[in-house]
Residue, then its C-alpha position, 0 to 999 in steps of 0.5 A: x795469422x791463420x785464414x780458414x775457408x771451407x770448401x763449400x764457399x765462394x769468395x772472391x770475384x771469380x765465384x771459385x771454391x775456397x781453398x782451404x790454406x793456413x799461412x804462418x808468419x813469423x816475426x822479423x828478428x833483428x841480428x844480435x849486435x856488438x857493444x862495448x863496455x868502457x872499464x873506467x875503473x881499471x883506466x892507466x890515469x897516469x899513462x893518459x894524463x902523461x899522454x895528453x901532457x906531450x901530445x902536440x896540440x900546436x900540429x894537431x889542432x891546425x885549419x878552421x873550426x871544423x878541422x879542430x873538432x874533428x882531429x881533437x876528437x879523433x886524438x882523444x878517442x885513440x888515446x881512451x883506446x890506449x888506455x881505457x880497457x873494453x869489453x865486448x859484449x853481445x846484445x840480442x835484439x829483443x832484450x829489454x832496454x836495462x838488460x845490460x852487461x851486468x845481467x848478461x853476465x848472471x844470466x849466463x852464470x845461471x844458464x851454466x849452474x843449470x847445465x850442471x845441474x841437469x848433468x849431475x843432479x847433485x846436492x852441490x849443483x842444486x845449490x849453485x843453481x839456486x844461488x845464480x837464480x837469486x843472483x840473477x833476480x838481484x841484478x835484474x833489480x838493481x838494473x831495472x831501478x838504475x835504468x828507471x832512475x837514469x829515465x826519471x831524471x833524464x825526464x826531469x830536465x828543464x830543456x826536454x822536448x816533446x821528441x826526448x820525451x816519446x822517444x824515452x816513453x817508447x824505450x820504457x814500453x819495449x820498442x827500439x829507438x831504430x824502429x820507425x816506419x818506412x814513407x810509402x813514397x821513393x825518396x830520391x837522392x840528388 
């Protein structure tokens, strides 16, 4: 955003010369943040399978309903823990919500090629570089159709409310689900 006043102006209510100022904002950039990919597919089924046959459900599952929920669920999360392997990845706050590990992955395959490329520009470099460049558009597509489909039959749900539905609509326009407005009002917690 840029204001421009000539000297030659007045403005304001004290009838002062302008002052001749250019102000720079730059946007809020949120931190990039951490997520976790649960590898099903190399998952130890047997170790899990051994592991829930001899956990000690009378001990674990002890006092009123909440009690129940809470320790069952804790027990099964340690257990996917021990079991399941994950990968941590990293998100960076503007990607596009169908930008995931896959794309990450091809996107810093191509950005290598390229970095090879630019180093020794090469025959064979040229060709890893446009090789990761058609890698990367057919997993940016495969993505993005996956990511609308998922969104398409989320949507096509007997039981979707009128908040789901905004709340899908402004993830496919781009914005975050956290965004939100502050209230101008101070809240006070009792």
């Amino acid at each position: 955003m840029s204001r421009h006043l000539s000297p030659s102006k007045r403005c304001g209510i004290l009838r002062s010369p302008g002052v001749l100022s250019t102000i720079h904002v730059v946007g809020l950039r949120d931190v990039p943040k951490k997520r976790t990919n649960w590898l099903w597919g190399k998952t130890n089924w047997e170790g899990l399978q051994d592991a829930l046959r001899h956990t000690p459900w009378n001990s674990i599952l002890t006092g009123d309903m909440d009690t129940h929920v809470g320790s069952f669920t804790s027990t099964i999360h340690s257990l996917q823990r021990m079991y399941v392997p994950t990968h941590t990845f990293t998100v960076k706050p503007l990607n596009r919500p169908w930008f995931g590990y896959d794309c990450r992955v091809a996107a810093d395959e191509k950005s290598r090629a390229w970095r090879w490329f630019r180093r020794q520009t090469t025959h064979n470099n040229k060709q890893r570089h446009k090789e990761a460049c058609v890698n990367m558009q057919r997993v940016q597509r495969v993505a993005q159709q996956r990511w609308q489909d998922e969104l398409k039959f989320k949507l096509s749900g007997r039981s979707v409310g009128s908040n789901s539905w905004w709340t899908a609509l402004k993830e496919q326009q781009g914005f975050a689900p956290d965004d939100h407005i502050l209230p101008l009002i101070k809240l006070t917690v009792q």
